[in-house]
mmCIF entry with sequence, helices, sheets and N, C-alpha, C, O atoms, coordinates in Angstrom:
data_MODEL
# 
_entry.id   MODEL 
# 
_entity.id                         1 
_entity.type                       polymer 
_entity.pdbx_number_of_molecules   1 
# 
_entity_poly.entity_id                      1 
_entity_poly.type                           'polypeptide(L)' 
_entity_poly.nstd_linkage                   no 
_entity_poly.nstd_monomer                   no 
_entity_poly.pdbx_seq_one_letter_code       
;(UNK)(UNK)(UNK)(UNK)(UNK)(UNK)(UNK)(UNK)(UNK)(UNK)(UNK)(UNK)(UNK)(UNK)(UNK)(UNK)
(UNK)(UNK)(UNK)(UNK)(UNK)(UNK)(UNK)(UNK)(UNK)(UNK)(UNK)(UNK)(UNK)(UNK)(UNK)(UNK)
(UNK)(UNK)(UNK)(UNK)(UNK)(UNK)(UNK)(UNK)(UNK)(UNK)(UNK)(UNK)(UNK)
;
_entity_poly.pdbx_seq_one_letter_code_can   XXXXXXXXXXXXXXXXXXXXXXXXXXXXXXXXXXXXXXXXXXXXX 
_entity_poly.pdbx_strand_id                 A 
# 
loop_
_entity_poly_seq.entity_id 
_entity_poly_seq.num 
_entity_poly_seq.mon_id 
_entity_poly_seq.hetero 
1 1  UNK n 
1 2  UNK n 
1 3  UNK n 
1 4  UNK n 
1 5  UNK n 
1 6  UNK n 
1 7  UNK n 
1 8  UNK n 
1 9  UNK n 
1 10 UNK n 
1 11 UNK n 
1 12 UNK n 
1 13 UNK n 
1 14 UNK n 
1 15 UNK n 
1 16 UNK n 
1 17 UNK n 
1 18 UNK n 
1 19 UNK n 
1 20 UNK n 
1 21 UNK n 
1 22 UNK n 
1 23 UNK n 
1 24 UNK n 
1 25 UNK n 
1 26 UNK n 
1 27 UNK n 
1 28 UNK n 
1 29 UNK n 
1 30 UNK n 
1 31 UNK n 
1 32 UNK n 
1 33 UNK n 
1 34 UNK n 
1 35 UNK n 
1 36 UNK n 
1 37 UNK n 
1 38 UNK n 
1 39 UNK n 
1 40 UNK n 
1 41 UNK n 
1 42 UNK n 
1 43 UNK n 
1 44 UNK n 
1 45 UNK n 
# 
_struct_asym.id          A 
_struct_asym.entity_id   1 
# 
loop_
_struct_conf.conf_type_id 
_struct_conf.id 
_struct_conf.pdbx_PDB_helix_id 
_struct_conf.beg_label_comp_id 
_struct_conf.beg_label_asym_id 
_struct_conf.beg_label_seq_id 
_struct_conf.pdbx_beg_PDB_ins_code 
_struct_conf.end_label_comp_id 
_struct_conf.end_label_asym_id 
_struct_conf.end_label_seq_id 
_struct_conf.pdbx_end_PDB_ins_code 
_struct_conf.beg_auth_comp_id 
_struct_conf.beg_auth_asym_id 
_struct_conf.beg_auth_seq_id 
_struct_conf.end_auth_comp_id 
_struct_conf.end_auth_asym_id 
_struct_conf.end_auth_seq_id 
_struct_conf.pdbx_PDB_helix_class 
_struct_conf.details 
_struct_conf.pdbx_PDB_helix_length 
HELX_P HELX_P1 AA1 UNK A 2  ? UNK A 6  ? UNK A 2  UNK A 6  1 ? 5  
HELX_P HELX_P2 AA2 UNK A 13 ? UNK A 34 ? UNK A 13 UNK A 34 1 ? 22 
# 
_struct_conf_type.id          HELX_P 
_struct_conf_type.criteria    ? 
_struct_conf_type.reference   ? 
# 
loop_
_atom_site.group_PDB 
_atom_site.id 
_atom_site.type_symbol 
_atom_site.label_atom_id 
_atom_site.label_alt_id 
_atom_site.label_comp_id 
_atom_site.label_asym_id 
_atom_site.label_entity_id 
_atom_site.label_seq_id 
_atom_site.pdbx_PDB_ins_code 
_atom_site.Cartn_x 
_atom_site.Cartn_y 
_atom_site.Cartn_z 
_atom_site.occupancy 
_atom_site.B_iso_or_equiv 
_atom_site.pdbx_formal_charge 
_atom_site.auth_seq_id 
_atom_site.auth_comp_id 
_atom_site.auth_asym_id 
_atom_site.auth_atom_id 
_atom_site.pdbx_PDB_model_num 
ATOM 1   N N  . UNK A 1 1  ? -5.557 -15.132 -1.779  1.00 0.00 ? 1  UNK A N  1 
ATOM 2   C CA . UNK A 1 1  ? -5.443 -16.288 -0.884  1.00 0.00 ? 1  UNK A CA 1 
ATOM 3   C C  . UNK A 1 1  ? -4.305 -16.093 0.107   1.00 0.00 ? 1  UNK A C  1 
ATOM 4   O O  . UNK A 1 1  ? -4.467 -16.244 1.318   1.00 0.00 ? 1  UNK A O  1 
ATOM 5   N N  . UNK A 1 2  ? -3.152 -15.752 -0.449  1.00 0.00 ? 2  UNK A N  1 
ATOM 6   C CA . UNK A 1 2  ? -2.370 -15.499 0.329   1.00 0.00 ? 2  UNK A CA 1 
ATOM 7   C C  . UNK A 1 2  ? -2.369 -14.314 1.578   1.00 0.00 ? 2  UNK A C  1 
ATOM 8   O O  . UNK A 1 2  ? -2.161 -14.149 2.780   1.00 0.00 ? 2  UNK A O  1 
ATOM 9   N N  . UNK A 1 3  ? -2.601 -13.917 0.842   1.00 0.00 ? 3  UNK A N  1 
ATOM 10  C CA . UNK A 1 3  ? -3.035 -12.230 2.156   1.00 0.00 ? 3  UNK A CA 1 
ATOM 11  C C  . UNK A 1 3  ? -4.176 -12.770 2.920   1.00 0.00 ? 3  UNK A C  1 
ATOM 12  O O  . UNK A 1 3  ? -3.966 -12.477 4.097   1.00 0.00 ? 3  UNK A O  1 
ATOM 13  N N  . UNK A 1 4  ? -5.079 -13.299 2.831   1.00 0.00 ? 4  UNK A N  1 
ATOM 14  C CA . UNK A 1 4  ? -6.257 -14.028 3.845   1.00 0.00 ? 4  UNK A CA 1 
ATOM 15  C C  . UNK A 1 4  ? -5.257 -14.764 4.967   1.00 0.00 ? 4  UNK A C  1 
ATOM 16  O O  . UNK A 1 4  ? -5.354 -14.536 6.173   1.00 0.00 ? 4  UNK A O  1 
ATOM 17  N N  . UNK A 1 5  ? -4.416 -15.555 4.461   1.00 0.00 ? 5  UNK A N  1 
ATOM 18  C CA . UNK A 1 5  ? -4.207 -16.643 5.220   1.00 0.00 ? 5  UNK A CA 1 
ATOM 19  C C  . UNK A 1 5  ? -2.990 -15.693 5.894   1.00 0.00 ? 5  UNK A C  1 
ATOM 20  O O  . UNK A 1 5  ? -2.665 -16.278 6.927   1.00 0.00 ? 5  UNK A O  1 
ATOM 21  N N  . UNK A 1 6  ? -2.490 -14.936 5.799   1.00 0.00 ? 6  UNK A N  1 
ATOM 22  C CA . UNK A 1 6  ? -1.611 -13.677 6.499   1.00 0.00 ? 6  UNK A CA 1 
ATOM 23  C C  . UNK A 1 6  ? -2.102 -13.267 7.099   1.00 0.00 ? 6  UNK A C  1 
ATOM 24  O O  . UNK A 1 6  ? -1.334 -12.920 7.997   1.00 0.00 ? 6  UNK A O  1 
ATOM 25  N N  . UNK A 1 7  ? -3.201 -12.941 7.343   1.00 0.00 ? 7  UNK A N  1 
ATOM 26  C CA . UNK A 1 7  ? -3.937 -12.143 8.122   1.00 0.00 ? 7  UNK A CA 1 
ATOM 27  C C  . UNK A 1 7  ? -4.860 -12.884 8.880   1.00 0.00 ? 7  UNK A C  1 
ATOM 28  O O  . UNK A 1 7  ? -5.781 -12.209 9.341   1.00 0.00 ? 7  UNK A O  1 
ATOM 29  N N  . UNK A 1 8  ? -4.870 -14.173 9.155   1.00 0.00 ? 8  UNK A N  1 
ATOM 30  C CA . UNK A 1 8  ? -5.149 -14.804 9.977   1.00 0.00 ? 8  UNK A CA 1 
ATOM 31  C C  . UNK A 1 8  ? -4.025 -15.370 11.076  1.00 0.00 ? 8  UNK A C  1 
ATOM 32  O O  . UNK A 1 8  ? -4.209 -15.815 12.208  1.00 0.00 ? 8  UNK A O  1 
ATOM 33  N N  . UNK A 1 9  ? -2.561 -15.152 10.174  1.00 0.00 ? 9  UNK A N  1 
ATOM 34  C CA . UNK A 1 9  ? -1.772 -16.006 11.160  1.00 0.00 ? 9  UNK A CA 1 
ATOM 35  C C  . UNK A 1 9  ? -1.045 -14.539 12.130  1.00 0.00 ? 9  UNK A C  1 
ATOM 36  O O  . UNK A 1 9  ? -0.481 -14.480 13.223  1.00 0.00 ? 9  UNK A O  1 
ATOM 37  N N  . UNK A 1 10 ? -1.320 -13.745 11.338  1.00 0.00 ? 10 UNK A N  1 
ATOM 38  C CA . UNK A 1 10 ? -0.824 -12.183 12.558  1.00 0.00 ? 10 UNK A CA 1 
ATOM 39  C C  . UNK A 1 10 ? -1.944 -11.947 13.512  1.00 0.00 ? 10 UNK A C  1 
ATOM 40  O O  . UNK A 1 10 ? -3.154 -12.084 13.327  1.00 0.00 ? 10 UNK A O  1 
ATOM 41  N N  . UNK A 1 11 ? -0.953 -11.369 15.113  1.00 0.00 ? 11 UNK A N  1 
ATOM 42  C CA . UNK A 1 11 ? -2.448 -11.204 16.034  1.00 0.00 ? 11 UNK A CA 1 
ATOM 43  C C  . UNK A 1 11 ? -2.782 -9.870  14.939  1.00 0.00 ? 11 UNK A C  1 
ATOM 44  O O  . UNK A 1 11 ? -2.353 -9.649  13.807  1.00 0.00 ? 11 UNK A O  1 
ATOM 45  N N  . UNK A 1 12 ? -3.914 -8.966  15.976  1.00 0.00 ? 12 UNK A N  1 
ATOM 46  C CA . UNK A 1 12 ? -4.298 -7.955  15.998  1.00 0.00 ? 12 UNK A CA 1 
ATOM 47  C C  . UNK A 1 12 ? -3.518 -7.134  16.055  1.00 0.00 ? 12 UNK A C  1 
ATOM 48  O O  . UNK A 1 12 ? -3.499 -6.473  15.016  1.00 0.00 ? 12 UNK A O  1 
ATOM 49  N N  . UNK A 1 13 ? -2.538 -6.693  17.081  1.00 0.00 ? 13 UNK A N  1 
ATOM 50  C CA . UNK A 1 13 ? -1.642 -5.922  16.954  1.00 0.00 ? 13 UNK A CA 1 
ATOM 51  C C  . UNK A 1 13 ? -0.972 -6.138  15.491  1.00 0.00 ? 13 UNK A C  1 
ATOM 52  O O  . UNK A 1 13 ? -1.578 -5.436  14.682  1.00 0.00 ? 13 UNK A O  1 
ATOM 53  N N  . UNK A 1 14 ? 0.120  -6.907  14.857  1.00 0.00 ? 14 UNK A N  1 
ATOM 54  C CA . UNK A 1 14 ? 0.391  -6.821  14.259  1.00 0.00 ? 14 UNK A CA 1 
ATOM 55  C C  . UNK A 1 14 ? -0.191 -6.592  12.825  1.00 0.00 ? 14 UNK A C  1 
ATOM 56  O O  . UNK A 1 14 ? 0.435  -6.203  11.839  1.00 0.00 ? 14 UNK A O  1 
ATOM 57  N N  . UNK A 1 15 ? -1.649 -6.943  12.919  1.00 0.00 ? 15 UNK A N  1 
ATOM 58  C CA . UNK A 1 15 ? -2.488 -6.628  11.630  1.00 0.00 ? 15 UNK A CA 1 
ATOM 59  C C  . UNK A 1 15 ? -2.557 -5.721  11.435  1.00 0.00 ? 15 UNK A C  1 
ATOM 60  O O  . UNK A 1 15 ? -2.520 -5.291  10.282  1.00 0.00 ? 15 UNK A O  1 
ATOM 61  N N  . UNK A 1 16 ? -2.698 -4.948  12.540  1.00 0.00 ? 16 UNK A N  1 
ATOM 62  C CA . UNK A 1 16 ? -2.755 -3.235  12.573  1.00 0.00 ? 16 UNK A CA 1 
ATOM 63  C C  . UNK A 1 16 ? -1.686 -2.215  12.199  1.00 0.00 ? 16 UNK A C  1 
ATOM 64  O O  . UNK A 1 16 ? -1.879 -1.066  11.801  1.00 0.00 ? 16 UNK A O  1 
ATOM 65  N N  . UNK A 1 17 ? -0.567 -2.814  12.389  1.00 0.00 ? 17 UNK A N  1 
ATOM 66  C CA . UNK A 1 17 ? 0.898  -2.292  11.832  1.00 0.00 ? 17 UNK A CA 1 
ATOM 67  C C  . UNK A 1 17 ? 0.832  -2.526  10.386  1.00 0.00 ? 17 UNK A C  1 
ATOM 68  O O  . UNK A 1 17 ? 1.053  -1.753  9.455   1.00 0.00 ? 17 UNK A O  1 
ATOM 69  N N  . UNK A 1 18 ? 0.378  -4.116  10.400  1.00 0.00 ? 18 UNK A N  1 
ATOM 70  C CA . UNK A 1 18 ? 0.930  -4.615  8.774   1.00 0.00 ? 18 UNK A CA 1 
ATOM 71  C C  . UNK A 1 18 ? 0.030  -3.546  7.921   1.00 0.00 ? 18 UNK A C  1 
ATOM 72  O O  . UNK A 1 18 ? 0.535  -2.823  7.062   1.00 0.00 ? 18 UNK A O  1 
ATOM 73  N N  . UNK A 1 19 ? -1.321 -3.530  8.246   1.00 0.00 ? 19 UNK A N  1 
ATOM 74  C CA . UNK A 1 19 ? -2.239 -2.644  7.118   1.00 0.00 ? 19 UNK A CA 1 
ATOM 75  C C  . UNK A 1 19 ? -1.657 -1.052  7.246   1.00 0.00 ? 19 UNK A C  1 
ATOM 76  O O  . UNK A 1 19 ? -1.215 -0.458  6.262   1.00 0.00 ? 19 UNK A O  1 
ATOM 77  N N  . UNK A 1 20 ? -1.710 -0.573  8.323   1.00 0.00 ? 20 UNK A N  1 
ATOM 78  C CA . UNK A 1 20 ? -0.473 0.743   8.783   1.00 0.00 ? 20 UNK A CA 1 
ATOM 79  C C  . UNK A 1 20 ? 0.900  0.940   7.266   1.00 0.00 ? 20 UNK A C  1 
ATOM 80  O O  . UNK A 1 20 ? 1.019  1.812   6.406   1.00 0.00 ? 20 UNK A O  1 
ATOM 81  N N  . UNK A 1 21 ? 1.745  -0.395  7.573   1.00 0.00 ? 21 UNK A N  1 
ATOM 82  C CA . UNK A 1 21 ? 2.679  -0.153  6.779   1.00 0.00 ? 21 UNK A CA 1 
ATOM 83  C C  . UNK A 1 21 ? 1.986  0.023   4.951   1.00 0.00 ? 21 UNK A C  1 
ATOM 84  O O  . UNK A 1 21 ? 2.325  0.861   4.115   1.00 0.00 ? 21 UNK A O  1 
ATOM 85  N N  . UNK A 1 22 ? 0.985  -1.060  4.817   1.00 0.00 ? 22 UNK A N  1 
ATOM 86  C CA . UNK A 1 22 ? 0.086  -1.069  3.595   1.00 0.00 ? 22 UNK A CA 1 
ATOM 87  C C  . UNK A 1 22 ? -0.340 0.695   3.460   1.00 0.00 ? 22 UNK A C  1 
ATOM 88  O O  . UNK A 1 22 ? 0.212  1.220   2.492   1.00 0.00 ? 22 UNK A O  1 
ATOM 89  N N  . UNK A 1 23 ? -1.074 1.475   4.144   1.00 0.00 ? 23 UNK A N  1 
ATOM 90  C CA . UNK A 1 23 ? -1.526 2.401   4.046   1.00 0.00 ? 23 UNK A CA 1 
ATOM 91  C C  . UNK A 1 23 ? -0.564 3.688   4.001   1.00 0.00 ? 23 UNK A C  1 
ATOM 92  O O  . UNK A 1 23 ? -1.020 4.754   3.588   1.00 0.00 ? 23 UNK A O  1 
ATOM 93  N N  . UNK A 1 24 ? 0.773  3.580   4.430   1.00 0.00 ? 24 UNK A N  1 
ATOM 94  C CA . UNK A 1 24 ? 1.659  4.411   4.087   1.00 0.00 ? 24 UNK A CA 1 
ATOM 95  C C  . UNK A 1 24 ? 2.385  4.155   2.986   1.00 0.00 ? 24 UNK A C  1 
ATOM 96  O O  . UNK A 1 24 ? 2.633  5.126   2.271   1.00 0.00 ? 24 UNK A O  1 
ATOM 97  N N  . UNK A 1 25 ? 2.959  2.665   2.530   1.00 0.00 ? 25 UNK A N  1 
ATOM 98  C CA . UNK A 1 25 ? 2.958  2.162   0.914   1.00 0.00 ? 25 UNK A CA 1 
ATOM 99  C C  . UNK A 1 25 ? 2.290  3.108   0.182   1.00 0.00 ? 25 UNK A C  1 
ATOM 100 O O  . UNK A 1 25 ? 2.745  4.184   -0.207  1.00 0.00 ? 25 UNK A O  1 
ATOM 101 N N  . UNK A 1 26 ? 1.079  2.616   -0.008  1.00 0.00 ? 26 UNK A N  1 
ATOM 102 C CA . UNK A 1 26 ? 0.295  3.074   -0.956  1.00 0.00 ? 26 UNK A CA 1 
ATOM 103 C C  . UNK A 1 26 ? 0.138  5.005   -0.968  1.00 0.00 ? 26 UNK A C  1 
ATOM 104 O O  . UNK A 1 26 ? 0.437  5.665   -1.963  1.00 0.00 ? 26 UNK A O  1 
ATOM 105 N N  . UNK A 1 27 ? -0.319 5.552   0.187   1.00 0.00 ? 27 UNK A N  1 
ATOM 106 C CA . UNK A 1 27 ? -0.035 6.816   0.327   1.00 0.00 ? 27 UNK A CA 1 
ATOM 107 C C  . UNK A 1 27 ? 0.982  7.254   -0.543  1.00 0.00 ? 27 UNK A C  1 
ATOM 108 O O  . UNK A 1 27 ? 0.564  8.138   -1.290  1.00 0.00 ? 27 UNK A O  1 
ATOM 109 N N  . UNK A 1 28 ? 2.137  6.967   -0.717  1.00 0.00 ? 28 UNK A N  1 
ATOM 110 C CA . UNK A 1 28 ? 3.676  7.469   -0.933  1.00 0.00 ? 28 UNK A CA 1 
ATOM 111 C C  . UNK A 1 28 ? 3.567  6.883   -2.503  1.00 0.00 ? 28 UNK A C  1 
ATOM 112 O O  . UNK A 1 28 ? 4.142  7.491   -3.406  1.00 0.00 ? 28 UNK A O  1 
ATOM 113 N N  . UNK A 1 29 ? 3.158  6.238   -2.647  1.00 0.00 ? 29 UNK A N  1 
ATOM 114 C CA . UNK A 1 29 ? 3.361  5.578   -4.188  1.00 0.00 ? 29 UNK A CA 1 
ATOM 115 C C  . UNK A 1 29 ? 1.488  6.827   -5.085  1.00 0.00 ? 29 UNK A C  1 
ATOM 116 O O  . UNK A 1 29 ? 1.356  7.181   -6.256  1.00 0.00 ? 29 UNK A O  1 
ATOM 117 N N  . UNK A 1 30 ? 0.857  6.992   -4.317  1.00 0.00 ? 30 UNK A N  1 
ATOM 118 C CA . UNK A 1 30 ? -0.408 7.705   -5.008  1.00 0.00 ? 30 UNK A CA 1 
ATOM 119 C C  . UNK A 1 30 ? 0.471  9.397   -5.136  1.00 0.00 ? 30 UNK A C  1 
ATOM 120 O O  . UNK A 1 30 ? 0.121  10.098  -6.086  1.00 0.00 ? 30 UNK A O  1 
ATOM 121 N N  . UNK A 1 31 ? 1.589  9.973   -4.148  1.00 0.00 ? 31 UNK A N  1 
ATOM 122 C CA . UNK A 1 31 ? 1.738  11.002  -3.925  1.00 0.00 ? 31 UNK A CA 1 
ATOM 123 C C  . UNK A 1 31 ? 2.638  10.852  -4.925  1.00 0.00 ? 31 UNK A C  1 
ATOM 124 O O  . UNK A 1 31 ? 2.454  11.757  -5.739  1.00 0.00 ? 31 UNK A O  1 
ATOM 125 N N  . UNK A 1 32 ? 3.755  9.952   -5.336  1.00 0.00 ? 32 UNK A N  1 
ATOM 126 C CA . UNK A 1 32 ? 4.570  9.975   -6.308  1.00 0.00 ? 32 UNK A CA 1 
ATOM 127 C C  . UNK A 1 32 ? 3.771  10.065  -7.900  1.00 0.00 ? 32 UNK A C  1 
ATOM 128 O O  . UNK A 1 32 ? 4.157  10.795  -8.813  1.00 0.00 ? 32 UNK A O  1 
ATOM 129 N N  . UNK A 1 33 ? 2.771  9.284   -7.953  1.00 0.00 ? 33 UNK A N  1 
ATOM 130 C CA . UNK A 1 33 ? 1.850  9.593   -9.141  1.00 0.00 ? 33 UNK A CA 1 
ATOM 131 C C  . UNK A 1 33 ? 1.477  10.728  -9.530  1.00 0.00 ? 33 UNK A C  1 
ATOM 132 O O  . UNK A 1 33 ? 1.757  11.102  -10.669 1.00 0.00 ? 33 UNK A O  1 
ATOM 133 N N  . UNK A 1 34 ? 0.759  11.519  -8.656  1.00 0.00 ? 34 UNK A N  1 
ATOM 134 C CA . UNK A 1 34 ? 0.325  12.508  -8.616  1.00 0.00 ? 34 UNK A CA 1 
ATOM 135 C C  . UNK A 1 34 ? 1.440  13.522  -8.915  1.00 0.00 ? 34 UNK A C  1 
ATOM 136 O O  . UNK A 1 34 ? 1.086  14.521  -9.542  1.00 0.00 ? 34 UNK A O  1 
ATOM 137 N N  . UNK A 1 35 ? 2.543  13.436  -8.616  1.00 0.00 ? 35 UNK A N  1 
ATOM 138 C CA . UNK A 1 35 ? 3.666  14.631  -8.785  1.00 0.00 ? 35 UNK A CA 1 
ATOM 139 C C  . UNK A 1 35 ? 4.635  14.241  -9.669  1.00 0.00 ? 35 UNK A C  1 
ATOM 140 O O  . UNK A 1 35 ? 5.734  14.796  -9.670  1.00 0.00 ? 35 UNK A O  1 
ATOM 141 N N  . UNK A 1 36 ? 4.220  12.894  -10.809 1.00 0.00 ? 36 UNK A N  1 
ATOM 142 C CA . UNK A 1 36 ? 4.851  12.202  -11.860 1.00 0.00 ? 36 UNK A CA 1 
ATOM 143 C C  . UNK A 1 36 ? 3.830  12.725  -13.019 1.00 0.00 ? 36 UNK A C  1 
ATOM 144 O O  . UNK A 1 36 ? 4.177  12.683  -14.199 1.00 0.00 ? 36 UNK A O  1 
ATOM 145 N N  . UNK A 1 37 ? 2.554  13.221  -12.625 1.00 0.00 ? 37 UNK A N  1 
ATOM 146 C CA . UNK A 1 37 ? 1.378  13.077  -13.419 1.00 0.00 ? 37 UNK A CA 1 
ATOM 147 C C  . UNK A 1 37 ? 2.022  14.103  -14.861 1.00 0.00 ? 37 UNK A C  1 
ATOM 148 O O  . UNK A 1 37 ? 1.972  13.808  -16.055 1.00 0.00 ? 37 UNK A O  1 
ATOM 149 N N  . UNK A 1 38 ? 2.733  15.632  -14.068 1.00 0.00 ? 38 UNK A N  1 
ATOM 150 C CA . UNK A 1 38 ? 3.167  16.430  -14.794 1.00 0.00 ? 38 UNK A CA 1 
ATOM 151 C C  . UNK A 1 38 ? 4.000  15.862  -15.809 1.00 0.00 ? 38 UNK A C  1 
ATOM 152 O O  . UNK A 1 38 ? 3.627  16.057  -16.966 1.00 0.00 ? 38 UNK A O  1 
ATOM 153 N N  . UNK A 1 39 ? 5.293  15.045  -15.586 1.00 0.00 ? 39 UNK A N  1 
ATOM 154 C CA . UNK A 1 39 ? 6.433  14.994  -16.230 1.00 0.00 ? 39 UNK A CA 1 
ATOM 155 C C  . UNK A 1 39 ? 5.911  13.859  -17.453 1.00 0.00 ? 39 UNK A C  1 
ATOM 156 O O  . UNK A 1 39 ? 6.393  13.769  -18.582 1.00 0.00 ? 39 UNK A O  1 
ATOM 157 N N  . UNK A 1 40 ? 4.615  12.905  -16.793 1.00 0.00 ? 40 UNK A N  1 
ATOM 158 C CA . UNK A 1 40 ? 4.464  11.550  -17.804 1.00 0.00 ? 40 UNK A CA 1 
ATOM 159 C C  . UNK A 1 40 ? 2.922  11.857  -18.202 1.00 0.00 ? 40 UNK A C  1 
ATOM 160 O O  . UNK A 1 40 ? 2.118  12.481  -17.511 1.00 0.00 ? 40 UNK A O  1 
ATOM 161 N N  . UNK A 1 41 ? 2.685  11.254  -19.521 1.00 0.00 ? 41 UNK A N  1 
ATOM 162 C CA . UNK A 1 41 ? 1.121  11.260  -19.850 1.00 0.00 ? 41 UNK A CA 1 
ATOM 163 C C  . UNK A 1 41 ? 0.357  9.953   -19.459 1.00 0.00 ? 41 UNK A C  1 
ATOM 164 O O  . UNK A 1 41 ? -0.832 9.864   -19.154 1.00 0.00 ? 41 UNK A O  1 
ATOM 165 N N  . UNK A 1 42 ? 1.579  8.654   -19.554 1.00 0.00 ? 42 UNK A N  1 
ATOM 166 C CA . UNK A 1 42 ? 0.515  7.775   -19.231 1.00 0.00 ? 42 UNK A CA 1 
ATOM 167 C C  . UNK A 1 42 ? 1.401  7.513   -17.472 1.00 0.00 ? 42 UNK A C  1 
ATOM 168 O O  . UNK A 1 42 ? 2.573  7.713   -17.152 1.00 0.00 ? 42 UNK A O  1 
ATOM 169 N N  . UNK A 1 43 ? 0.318  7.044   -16.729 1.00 0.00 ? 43 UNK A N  1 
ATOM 170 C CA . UNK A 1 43 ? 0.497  6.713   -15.614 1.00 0.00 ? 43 UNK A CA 1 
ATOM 171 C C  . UNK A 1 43 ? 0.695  4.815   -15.463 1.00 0.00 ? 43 UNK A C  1 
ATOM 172 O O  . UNK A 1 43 ? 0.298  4.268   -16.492 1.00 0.00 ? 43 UNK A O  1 
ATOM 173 N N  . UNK A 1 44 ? 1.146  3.957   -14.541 1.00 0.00 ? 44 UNK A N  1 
ATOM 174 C CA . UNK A 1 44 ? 1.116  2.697   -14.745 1.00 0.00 ? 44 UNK A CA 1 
ATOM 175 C C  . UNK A 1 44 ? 1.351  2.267   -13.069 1.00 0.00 ? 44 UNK A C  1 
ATOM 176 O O  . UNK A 1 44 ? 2.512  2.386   -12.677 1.00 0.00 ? 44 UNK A O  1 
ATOM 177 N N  . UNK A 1 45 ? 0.596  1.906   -12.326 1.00 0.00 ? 45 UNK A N  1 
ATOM 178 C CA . UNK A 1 45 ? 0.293  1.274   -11.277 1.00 0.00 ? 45 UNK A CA 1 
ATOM 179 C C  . UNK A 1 45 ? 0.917  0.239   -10.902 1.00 0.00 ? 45 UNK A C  1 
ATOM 180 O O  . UNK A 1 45 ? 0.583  -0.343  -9.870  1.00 0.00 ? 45 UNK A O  1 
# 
């Protein structure tokens, strides 16, 4: 609910940054997993 109503009150431009910043978040947190995968057996999101 909350993220709907965020993303109605940002223009376009800024939606495009905000999901931008979302998509490099997540990038950087999947690349840290992936190179944690070795040192840990269980993984946690």
């Amino acid at each position: 609910m909350l993220y709907m109503a965020t993303e109605k009150a940002l223009s376009k431009k800024e939606r495009n940054s905000y999901n931008f910043l979302i998509i490099i978040f997540y990038r950087n947190k999947i690349k840290n997993i992936l190179t944690n995968t070795d040192k840990k057996c269980n993984i946690s999101i």
